[in-house]
C-alpha positions as CSV (number, residue, x, y, z in Angstrom):
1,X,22.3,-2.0,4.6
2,X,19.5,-0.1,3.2
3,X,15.7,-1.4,3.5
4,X,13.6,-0.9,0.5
5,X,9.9,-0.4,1.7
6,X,7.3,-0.8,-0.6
7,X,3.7,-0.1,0.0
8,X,1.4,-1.4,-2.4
9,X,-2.5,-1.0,-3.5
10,X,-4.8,0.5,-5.4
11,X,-5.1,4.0,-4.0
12,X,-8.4,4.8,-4.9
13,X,-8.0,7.8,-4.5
14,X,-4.5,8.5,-1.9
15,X,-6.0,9.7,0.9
16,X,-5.2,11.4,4.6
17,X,-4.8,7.7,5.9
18,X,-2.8,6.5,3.0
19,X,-0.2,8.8,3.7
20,X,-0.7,9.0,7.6
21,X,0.6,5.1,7.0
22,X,3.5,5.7,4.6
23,X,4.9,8.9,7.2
24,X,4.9,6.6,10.2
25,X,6.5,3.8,8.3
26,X,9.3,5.8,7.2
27,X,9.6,7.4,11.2
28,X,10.1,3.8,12.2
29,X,11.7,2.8,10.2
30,X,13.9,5.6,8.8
31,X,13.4,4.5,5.3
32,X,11.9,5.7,2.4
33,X,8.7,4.8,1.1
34,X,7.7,3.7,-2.4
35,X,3.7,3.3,-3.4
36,X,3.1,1.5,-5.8
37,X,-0.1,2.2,-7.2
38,X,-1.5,-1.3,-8.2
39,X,-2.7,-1.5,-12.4
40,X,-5.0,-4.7,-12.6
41,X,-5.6,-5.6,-8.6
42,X,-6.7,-9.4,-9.2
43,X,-8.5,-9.7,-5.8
44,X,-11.1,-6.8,-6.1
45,X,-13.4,-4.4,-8.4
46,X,-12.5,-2.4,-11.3
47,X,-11.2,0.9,-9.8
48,X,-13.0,4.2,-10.1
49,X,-10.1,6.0,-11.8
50,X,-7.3,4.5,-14.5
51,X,-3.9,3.0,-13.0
52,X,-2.4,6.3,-14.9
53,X,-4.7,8.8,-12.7
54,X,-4.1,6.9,-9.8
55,X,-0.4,7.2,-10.1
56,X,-0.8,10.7,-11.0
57,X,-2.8,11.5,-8.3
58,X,0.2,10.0,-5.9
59,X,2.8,12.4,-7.5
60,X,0.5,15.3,-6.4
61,X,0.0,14.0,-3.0
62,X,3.7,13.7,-2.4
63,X,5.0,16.4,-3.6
64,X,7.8,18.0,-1.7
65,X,7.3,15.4,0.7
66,X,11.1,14.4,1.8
67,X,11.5,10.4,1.7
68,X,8.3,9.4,-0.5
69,X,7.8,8.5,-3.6
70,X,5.7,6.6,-6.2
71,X,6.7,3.4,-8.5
72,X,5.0,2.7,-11.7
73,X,6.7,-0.7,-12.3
74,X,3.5,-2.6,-11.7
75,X,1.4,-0.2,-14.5
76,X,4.7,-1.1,-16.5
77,X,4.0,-4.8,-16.5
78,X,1.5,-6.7,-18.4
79,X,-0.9,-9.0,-16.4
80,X,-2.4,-8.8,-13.2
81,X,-1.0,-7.0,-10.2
82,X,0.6,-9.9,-8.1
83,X,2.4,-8.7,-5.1
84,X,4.4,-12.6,-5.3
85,X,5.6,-11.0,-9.0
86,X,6.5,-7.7,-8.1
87,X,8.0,-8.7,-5.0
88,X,10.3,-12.0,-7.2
89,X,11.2,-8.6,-9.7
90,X,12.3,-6.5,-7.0
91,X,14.3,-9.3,-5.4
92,X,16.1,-10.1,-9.1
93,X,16.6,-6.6,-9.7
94,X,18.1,-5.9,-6.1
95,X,19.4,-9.2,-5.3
96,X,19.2,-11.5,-2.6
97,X,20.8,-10.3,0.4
98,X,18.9,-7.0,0.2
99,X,16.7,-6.3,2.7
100,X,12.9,-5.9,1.2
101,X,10.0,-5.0,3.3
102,X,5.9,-4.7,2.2
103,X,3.7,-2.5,4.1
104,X,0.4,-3.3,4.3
105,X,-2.9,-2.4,6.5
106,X,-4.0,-5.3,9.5
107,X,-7.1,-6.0,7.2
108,X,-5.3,-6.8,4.1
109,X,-2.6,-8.7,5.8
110,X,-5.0,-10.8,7.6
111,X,-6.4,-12.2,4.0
112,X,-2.8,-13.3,3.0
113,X,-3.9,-16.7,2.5
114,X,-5.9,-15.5,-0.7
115,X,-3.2,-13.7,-2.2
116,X,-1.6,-15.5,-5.5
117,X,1.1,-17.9,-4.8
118,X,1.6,-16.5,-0.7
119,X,3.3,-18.7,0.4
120,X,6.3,-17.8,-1.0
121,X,5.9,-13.9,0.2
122,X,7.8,-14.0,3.5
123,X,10.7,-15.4,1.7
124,X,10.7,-13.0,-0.7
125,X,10.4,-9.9,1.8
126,X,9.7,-9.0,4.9
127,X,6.1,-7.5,6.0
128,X,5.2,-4.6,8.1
129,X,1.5,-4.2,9.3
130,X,0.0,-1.3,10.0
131,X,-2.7,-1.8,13.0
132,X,-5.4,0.6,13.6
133,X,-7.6,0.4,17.0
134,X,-10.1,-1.7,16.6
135,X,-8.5,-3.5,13.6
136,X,-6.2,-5.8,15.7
137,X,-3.8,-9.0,14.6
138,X,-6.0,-11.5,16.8
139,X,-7.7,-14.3,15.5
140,X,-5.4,-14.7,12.0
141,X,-6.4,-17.5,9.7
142,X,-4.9,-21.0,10.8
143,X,-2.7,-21.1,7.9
144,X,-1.3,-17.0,8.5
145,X,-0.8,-18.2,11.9
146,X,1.2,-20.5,11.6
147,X,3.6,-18.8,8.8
148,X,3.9,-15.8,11.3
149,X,5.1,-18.4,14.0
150,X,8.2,-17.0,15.5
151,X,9.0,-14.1,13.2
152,X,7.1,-11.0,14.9
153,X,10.0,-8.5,15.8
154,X,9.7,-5.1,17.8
155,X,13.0,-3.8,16.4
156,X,13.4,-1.8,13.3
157,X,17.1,-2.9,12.7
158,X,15.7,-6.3,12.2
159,X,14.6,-5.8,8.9
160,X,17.6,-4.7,8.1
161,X,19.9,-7.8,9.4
162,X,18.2,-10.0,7.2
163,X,17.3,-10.0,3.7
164,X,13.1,-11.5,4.4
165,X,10.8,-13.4,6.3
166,X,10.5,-11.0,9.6
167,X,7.3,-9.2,10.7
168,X,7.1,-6.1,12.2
169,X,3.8,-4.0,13.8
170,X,3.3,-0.7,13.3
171,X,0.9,0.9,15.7
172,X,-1.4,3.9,14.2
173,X,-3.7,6.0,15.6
174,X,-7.3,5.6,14.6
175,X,-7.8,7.6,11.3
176,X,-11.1,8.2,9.8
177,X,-10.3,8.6,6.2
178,X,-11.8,5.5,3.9
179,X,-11.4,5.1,0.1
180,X,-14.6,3.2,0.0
181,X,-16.3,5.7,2.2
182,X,-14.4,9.0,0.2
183,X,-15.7,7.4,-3.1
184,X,-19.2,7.6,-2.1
185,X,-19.3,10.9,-0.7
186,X,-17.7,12.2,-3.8
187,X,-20.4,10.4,-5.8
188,X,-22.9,12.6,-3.8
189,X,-21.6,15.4,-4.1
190,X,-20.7,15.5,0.2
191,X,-17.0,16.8,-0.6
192,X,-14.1,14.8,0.6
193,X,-14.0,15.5,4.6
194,X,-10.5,17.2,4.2
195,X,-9.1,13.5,3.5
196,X,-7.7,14.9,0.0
197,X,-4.2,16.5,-0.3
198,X,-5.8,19.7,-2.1
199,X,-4.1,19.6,-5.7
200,X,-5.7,15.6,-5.9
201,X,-8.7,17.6,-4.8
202,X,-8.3,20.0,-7.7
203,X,-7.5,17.3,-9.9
204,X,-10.4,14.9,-9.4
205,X,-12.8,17.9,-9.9
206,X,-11.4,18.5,-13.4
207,X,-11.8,15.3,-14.5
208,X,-15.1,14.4,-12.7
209,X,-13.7,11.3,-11.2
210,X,-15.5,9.3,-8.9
211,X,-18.9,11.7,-9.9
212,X,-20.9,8.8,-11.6
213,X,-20.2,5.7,-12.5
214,X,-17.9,5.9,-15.9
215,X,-14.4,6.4,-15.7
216,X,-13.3,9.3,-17.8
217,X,-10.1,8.8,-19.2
218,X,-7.2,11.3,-19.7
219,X,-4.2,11.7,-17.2
């Protein structure tokens, strides 16, 4: 059966390591990969660009890039941007047999515990991690501990024998690219270190995002 692989955030801007994450997933894996570019992110500051620009800046990213692709359902929904609410969508809309997978970065996945209602992820779908060097699964929270007990896996078919709840570690080279780091140099006018796919180059230029400190609307 198919494994749908969703890779969430806020994508702020999609960067060289954004997509270095989704190519590797889907060489792993041999699935495609959604992003899905997150509208109201509950757990962290307003973006500097609008859910639309972000989204739009994924489509130029992507483009004629075989197996990736970008889902607006979470700009589509009103409220903040659970992952437990996207992932109990998907799993109505799909059904719940279907194998469902969430990539996510080592950092993010080791503050699960302060995601809404996460307890109930990993039987909703399963989780890959990306792990950078330096950026290691040691030392998880006592609680992520324990829910990870026993469900580590180093074979892709895994995730596709069961419908949820198995955990699998993708291993990435160490890639320089940060949004938080891209958004400041951009704001100083240092360029983007060749992290930006050229037409999201072109298009924050047009639109001055990330320039100042407003966030100038239009798509």
């Amino acid at each position: 059966m198919s494994l749908t692989l969703l890779y969430g955030g806020t994508f702020d801007p999609v960067h060289a390591g954004h997509l270095a994450v989704a190519r590797a997933a889907r060489a792993a894996l041999g699935a495609d990969v959604a992003f899905l570019p997150a509208a109201d992110p509950p757990h962290r500051p307003p973006p500097g660009a609008s859910a639309l620009q972000r989204a739009r800046m994924l489509d130029l990213a992507i483009t004629g890039e075989p197996g990736l692709r970008v889902d607006r359902r979470e700009l589509e929904r009103a409220g903040p941007s659970y992952t437990v609410e996207t992932l109990r969508g998907l799993r109505a809309q799909i059904g719940p047999d279907a194998p469902l997978a969430w990539l996510v970065g080592a950092d993010a996945f080791r503050g699960l515990p302060t995601w809404h209602d996460w307890s109930e992820l990993l039987a909703l779908a399963h989780f890959v991690v990306a792990v950078r060097p330096g950026h290691d699964l040691e030392a998880l929270p006592p609680d992520l501990e324990a829910a990870c007990a026993g469900r580590w896996t180093e074979d892709p078919a895994a995730l596709r024998a069961a419908p949820a709840g198995a955990l699998f570690r993708l291993d990435m080279p160490l890639h320089p690219a940060s949004a938080t780091e891209l958004r400041q140099r951009l704001r100083d006018g240092q360029g983007d270190g060749g992290w930006l796919a050229p037409a999201v180059r072109d298009y924050i230029a047009v639109r001055s995002l990330y320039a100042g400190q407003g966030r100038p609307g239009g798509v």
